[in-house]
N, C-alpha and C positions, 0 to 999 in steps of 0.2 A: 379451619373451614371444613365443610364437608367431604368434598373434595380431595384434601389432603387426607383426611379417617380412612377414606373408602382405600386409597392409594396405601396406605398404609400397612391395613388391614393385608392387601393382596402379595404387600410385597415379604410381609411378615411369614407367607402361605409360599415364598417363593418364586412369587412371578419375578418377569421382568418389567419396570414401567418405561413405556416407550412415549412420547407425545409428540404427536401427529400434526402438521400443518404449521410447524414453524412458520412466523412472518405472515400469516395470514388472519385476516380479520380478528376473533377473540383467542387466540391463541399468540398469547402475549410473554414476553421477555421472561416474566417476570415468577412465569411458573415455573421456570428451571429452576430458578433457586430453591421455590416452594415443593414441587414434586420430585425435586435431584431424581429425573429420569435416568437410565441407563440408553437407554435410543433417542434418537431425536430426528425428527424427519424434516429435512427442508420444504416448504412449501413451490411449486413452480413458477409461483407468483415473483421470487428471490431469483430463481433457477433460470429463470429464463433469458435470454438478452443479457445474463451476468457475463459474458465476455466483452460486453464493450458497455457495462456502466461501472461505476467505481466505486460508486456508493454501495450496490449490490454486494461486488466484490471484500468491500472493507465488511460487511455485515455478516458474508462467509467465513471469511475467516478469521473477524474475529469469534464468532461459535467452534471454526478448528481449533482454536488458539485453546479454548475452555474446555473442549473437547479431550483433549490433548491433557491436560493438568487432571480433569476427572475423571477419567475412563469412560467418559462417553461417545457412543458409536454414531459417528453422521448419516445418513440418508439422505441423495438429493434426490428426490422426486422429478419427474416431465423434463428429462435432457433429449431435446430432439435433435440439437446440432453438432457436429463435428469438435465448434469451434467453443462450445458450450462445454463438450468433454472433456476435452483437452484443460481448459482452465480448472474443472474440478479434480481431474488428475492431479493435475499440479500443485491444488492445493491439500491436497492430501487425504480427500473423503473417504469413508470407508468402503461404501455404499454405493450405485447408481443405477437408477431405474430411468425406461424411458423409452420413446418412440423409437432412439435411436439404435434399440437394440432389437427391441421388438414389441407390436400392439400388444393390450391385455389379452391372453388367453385364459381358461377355466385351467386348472389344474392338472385336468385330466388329459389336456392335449401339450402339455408344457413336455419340452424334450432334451437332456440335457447336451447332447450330441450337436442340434440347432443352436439351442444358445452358444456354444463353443464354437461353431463355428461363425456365427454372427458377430463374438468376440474377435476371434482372429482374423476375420475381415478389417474390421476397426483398426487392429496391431502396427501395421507398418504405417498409415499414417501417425497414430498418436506417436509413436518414435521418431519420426520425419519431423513431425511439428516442434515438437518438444527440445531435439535439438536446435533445431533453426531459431527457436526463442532464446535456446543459451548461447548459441553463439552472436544474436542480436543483442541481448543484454550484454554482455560481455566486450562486442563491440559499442557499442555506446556508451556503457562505463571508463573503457581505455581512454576515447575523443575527448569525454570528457576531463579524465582525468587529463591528459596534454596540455588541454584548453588552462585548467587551472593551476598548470605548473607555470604556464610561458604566463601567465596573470602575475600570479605571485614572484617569480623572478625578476618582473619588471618595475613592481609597485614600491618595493624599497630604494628605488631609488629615485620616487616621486616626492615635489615637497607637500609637505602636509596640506598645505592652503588650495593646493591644484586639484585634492583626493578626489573631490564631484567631477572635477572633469576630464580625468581618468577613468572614473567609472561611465559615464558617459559614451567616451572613445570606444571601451570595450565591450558595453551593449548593444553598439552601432557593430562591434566589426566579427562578433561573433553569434551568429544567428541561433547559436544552441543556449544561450543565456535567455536569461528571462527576467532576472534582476538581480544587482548587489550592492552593498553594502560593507561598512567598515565598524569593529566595533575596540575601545580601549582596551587595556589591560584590566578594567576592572567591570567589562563586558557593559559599559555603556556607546549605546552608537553616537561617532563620531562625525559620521559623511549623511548625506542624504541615501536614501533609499532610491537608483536609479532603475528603474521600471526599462525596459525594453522599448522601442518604437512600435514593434511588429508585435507586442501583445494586445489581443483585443480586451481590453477590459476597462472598469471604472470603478473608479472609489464607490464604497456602502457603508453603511452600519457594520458590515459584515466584517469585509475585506475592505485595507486601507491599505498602504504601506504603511512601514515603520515612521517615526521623524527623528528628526535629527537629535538627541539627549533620551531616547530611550532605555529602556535597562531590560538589558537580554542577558544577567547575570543567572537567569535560574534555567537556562537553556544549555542543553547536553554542550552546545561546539565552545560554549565561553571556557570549560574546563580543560578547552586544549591551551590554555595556558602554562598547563601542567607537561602539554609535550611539546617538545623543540623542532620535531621535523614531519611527523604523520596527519597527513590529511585524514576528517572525520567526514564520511558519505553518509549520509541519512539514506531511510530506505523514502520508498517516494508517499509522499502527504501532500493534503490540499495546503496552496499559501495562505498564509492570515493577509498578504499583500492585493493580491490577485485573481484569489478563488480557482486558481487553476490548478492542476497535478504538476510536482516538482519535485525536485529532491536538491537540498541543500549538499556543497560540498566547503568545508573551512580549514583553514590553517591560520598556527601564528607567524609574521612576519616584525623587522624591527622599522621601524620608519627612521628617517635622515638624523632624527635626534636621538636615535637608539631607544626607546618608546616600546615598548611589545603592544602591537593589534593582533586581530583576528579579520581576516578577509572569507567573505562569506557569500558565495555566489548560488543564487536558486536556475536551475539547469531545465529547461523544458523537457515534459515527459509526452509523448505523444502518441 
């Protein structure tokens, strides 16, 4: 196409191609591939309110993720918030422009003294924040991880027939669950898929639970069949259950008739 000639042409001459307005109107996915920029600017339209949508968030980085493999440099454009910064810190932008640093000026009154110090204004909270998210994640990983040791120590010596209302019992009595599930040795599910009380949600097209004779054999946690004692955590993803954020945590255990499962609990992300 044209467009890619002219690109071509300049980059042949040396430039750098950088493409502007990521996520926004005709500035589509689809020209990274076509123009393999070296820059890539996020539009604000992305940028904005990405600390509390998800969807946003998953669209960032999976461009860090690409970013990352090709040598391409991100730009987030229009960060006016604190709490907006902080997440594109985290994720690892190269780049960040925006109100929260300072209005556009002309060139000629930019100073780089001000901006340094407008920086180091910012400094002590993005450090205050940043930890206070590690050491939240990190506490809620541990509970959870508790929650699913005293689960799975209990389950083996459940009989197979009682397994739904087992999982049941342990929906009701731990508010950090959000659903589980049991699957065989040969990663077909064998219990119903017990949903939480306190989730708000309902069955779609979209989002169902699992049923009961499913085959979850092409799913990362079935190949903990292969380990004896290590829980596998996912990182957090929407449910195919639920529609909501969660993160799966699974291990195999033996049932009464010495049987190898895999118990598999989705953990509320909030």
């Amino acid at each position: 196409m044209a467009l890619k000639k002219f690109v071509d042409i300049y980059r042949q001459q040396g430039f750098l191609i950088a493409l502007d307005d990521v996520g926004k109107a005709f500035s589509n996915f689809n020209r990274i591939s076509s123009l393999t920029p070296k820059i890539i600017k996020i539009d604000r339209n992305i940028i904005t309110g990405i600390d509390k949508d998800y969807y946003k968030q998953e669209i960032l980085l999976a461009l860090c993720r690409l970013a990352r493999k090709t040598g391409i440099k991100i730009i987030a454009e229009g960060v006016e918030t604190k709490a907006e910064l902080e997440f594109l810190i985290k994720s690892e932008v190269d780049i960040i422009q925006g109100y929260i640093f300072s209005a556009p000026n002309p060139a000629i009154h930019w100073s780089k003294k001000n901006n340094h110090k407008n920086i180091k204004r910012l400094t002590p909270f993005i450090e205050k924040s940043m930890q206070g998210k590690v050491n939240a994640y990190l506490y809620k990983n541990k509970i959870y991880q508790i929650i699913f040791k005293e689960i799975i120590n209990e389950i083996k010596f459940i009989k197979t027939n009682k397994l739904n209302q087992y999982l049941i019992k342990i929906t009701d009595k731990f508010i950090e669950i959000e659903a589980a599930y049991i699957l065989n040795g040969e990663g077909i599910q064998i219990s119903k898929t017990v949903i939480s009380q306190d989730i708000d949600w309902k069955a779609s097209y979209l989002y169902q639970p699992a049923n009961q004779g499913t085959d979850h054999s092409y799913k990362k946690y079935y190949y903990l069949k292969e380990i004896e004692k290590d829980l596998h955590i996912t990182k957090p993803y929407i449910s195919y259950a639920t529609g909501n954020q969660c993160l799966t945590i699974s291990s195999k255990f033996l049932d009464e008739n010495y049987e190898s499962n895999i118990l598999c609990i989705d953990f509320k992300i909030n």
